[in-house]
C-alpha positions in Angstrom: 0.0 0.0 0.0 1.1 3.4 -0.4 -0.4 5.6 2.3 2.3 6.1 4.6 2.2 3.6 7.8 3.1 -2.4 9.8 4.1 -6.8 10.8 6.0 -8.0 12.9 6.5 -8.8 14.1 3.8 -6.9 11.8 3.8 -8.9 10.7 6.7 -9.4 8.8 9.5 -8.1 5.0 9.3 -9.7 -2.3 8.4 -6.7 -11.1 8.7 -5.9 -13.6 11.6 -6.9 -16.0 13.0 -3.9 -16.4 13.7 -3.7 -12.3 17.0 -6.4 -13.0 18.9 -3.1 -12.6 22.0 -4.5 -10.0 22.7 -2.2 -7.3 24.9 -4.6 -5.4 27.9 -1.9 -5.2 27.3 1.6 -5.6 23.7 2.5 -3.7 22.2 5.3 -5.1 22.8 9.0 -3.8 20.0 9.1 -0.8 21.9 5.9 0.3 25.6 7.1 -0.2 26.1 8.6 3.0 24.8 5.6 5.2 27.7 3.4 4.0 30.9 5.5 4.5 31.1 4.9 7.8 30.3 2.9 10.8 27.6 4.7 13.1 29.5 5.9 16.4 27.1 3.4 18.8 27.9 1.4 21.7 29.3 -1.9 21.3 26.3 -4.9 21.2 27.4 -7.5 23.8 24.5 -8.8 25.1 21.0 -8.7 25.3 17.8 -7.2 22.4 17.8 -4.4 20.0 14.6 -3.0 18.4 15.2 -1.6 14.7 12.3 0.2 13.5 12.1 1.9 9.7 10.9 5.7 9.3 9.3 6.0 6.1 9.0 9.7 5.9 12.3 10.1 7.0 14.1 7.7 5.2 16.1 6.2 7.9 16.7 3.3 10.6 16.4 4.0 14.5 18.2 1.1 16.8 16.7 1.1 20.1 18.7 -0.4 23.1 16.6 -3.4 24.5 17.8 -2.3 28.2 16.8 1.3 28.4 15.0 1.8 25.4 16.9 5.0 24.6 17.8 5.3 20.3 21.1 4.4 20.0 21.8 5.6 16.5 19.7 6.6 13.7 21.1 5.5 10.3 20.2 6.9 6.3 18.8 4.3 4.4 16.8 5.3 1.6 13.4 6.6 0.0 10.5 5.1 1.6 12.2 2.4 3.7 9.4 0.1 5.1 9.2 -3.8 5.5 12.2 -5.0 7.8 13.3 -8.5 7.8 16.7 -10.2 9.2 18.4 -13.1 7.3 18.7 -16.5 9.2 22.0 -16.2 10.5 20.9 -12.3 11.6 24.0 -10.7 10.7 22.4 -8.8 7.8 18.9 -6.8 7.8 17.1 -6.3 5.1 15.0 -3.0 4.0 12.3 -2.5 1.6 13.2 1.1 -0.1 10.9 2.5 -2.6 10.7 5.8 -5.0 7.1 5.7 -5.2 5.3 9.1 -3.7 3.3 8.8 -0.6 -0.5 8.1 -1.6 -2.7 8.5 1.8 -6.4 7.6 1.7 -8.4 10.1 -0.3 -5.6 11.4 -2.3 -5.5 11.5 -6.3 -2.8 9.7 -7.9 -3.1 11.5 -10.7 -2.6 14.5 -9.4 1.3 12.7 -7.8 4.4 13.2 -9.2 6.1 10.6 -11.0 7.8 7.8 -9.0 11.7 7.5 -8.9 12.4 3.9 -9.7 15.8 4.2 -9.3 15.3 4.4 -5.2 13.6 1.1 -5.4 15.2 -1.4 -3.9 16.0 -3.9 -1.2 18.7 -2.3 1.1 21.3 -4.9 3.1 22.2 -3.9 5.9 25.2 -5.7 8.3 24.5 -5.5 11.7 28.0 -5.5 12.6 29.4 -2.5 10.9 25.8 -0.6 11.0 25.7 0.5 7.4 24.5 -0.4 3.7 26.9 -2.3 2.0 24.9 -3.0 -1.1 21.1 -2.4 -2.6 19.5 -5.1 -4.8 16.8 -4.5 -7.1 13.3 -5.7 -5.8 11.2 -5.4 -8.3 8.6 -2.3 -9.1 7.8 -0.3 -5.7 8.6 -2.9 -3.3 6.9 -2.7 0.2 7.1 -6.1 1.8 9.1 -9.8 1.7 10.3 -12.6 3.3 13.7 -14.7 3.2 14.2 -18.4 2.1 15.3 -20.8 5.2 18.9 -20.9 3.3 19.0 -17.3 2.6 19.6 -16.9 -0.5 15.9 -15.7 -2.3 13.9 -12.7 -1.3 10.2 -13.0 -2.0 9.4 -9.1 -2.5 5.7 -7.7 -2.6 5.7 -5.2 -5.4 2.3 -3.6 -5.2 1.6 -1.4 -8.6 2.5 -4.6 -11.0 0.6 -7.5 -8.7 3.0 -9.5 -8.7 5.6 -11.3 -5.9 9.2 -11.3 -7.1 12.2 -14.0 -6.7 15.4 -11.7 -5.5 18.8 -13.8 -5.9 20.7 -12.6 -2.8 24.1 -13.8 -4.3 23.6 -12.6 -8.1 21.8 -9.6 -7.1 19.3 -10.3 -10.1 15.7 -10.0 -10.2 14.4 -13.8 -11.3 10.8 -15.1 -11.6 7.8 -12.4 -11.3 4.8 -14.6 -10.2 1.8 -12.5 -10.9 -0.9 -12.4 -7.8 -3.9 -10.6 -6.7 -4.0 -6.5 -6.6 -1.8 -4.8 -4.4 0.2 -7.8 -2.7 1.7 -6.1 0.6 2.5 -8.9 3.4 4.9 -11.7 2.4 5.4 -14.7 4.4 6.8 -18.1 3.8 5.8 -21.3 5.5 7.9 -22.8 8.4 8.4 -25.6 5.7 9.8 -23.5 3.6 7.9 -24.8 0.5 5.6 -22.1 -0.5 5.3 -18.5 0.3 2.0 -16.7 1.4 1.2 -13.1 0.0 -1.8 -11.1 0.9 -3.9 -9.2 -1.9 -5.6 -6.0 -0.7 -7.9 -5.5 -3.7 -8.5 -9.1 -4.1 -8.9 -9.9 -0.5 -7.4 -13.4 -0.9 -4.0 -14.7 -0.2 -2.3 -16.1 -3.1 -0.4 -19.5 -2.5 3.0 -19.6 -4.1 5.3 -22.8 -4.9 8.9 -21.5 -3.9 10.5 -24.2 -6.1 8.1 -24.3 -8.8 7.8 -20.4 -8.8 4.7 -20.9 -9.6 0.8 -19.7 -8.1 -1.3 -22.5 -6.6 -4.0 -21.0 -4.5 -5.7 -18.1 -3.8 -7.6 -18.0 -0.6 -10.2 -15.4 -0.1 -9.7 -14.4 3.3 -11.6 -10.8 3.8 -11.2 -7.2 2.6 -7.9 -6.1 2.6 -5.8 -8.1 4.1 -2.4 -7.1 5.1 0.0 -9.6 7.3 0.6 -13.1 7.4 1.9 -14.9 10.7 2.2 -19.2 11.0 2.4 -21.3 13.8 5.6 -22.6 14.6 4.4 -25.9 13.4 2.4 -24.6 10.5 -0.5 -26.2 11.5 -2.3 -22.7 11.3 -1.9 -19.1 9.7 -3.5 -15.9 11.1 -3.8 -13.0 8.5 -5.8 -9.9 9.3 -8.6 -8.0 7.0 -8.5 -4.7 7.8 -12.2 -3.6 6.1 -13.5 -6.7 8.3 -11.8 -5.8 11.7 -11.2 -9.6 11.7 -8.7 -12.0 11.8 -9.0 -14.8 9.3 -7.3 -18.4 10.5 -6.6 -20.6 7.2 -5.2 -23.8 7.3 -1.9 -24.2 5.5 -1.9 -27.6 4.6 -5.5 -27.6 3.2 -5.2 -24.2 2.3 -8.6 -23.2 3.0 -10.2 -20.6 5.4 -11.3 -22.2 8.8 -13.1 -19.3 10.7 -12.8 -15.7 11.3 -12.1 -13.9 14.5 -14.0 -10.4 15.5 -11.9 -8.0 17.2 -14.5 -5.2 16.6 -17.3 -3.2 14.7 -15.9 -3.0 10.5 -14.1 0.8 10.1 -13.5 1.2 14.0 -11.2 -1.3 14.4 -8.6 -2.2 11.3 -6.3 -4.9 12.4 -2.8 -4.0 10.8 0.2 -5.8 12.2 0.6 -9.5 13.7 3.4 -11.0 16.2 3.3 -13.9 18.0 4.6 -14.1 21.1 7.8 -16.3 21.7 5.8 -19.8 23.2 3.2 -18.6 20.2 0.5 -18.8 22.9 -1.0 -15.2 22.0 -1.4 -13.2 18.7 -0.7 -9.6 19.7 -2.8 -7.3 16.7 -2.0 -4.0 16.2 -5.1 -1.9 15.2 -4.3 1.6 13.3 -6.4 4.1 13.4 -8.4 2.1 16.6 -5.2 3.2 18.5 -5.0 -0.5 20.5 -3.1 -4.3 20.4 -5.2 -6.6 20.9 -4.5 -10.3 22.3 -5.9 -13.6 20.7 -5.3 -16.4 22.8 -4.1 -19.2 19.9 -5.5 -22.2 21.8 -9.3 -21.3 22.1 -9.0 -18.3 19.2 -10.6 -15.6 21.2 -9.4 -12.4 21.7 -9.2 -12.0 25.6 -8.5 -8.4 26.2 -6.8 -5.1 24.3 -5.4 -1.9 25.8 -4.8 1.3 24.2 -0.8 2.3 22.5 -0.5 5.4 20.7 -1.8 7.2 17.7 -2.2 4.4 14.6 0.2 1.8 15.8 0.9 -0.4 12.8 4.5 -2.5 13.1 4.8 -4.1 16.1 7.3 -6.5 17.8 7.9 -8.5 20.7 11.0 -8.9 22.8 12.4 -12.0 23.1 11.4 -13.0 26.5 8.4 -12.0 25.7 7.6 -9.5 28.1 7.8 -6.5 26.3 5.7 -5.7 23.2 6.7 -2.6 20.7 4.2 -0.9 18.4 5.5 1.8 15.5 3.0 5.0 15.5 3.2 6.5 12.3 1.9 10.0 12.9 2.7 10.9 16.1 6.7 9.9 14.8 7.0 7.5 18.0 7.5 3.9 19.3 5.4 2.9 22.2 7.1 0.3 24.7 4.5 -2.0 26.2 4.2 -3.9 29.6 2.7 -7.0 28.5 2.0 -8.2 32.0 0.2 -5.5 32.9 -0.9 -4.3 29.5 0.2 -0.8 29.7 2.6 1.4 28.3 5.9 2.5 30.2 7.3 5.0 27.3 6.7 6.6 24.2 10.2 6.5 22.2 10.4 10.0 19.6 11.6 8.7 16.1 12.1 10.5 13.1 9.6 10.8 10.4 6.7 7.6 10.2 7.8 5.0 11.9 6.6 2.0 9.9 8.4 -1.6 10.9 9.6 -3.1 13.5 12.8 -6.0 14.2 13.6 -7.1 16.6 17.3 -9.2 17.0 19.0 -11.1 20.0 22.5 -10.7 20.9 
């Protein structure tokens, strides 16, 4: 989508021909400056750190999983929005897009032109704390996910409806499998065998074949449908539908709805963002413009309760121990740090322009 303002664990991170443009050494110009140097922070020993895009702003704040304080705020890029860590974590990647801002209401026609040369998926290492490389990801890329060995993006690239293969190592745009309108949430299966993408227009979620690269379901799952979040054991998949203010559960293996879940009245509540907590017993759903998280307990399927975070909270994450739950609130530039035990907010964390995703990595 291109209204500003998601996952994880929103959540979660995937066309056009003419995209196979390598960027894998020089970055363009709005990304220059993040990669000739190593940001000044402190040294990561031990513990979490929360890394949270800023679409309007075009940059990456680090959060300190201790005190919550910003360690370091890093260039990235136009647009930078879905946030995703390979499997070994030493790299992140970045969703960067030229596109113009479209917000609800607003004639495209009346945009100006979209810069395809800031599209992109950004990489980068942890370690040093800067881009070392931008592949191409297809037409306006917003979302993606990772293959188990790393080496494929699956990029959401909304204006060509399609879901594009990224080789990590060749930095080449592969196989464009077409979808439903506006894909936006990528997700593969803990099997690793097919990849999940929601449709907004369509309000399905199309079923893709990682090694065939090809389409093999479409699941209509509600109106506008954004996130996708599995089970650890894949027995189940939660996506929400936004228009619905439900959450749909489908069953992977059948891939076929099984129920929806109400979280509230259609157009008060929008379910946006999905985590999981670590032991996967709770569904934490961030809301938007309903301004709450709301908890779905994962054995009965029931929400249980839901508590109030900040203005439009859309990304959200959850810390490892599960105790502490992070939402990204786009307009009021801030990330809200949540008590999970007592379902409260302790702090309101200024960003810089729209926070959009949150990651959250474990030293």
């Amino acid at each position: 989508m291109k209204k500003p303002l998601f996952i994880v664990a929103c959540g979660l991170i995937v066309l056009a021909t003419a995209c196979t443009k390598t960027q894998t050494t020089n970055p363009p110009p709005a990304q220059t400056a993040a990669s000739t140097a190593p940001a000044a922070i402190p040294e990561w020993k031990s513990g979490y750190r929360v890394f949270v895009t800023n679409e309007t702003s075009g940059d990456l704040s680090i959060l300190d999983g201790t005190t919550f304080d910003v360690i370091a705020t890093i260039p990235l890029g136009k647009r930078p929005r879905g946030i995703h860590a390979s499997p070994d974590q030493k790299t992140i990647y970045v969703a960067l897009s030229g596109s113009p801002l479209a917000p609800p209401g607003v004639d495209e026609s009346t945009l100006p032109p979209p810069d395809k040369s800031a599209d992109g998926i950004g990489v980068f290492d942890v370690a040093t704390n800067k881009i070392i490389r931008v592949l191409p990801g297809g037409s306006d890329p917003e979302n993606f996910d990772i293959s188990r060995d790393g080496s494929t993006i699956f990029v959401s690239n909304e204006d060509v409806a399609g879901i594009s293969f990224v080789d990590v190592a060749t930095g080449k745009v592969g196989k464009t499998v077409k979808v439903g309108g506006e894909p936006e949430g990528v997700t593969l299966a803990p099997n690793g065998k097919f990849v999940y993408a929601t449709s907004e227009e369509d309000g399905t979620v199309a079923v893709i074949d990682v090694a065939k690269q090809s389409l093999v379901k479409s699941i209509k799952v509600g109106r506008r449908p954004r996130n996708i979040v599995f089970l650890p054991d894949g027995s189940r998949a939660y996506v929400n539908a936004e228009n619905d203010g439900t959450i749909a559960m489908f069953d992977p293996v059948k891939n076929e709805k099984l129920q929806d879940i109400s979280l509230g009245a259609a157009g008060e509540i929008k379910p946006m963002g999905l985590v999981l907590s670590p032991d996967a017993k709770h569904l934490y759903v961030s809301t938007g413009r309903g301004k709450k998280v709301f908890v779905v307990d994962t054995t009965t399927n029931k929400p249980t309760g839901s508590f109030e975070v900040g203005t439009r909270p859309w990304g959200i994450g959850v810390s490892p121990d599960g105790k502490t739950l992070f939402t990204a609130n786009g307009p009021s530039n801030d990330v809200s740090v949540v008590d999970v035990a007592n379902q409260s907010v302790t702090k309101k964390v200024k960003l810089t322009g729209s926070p959009w995703g949150v990651l959250i990595l474990n030293k």
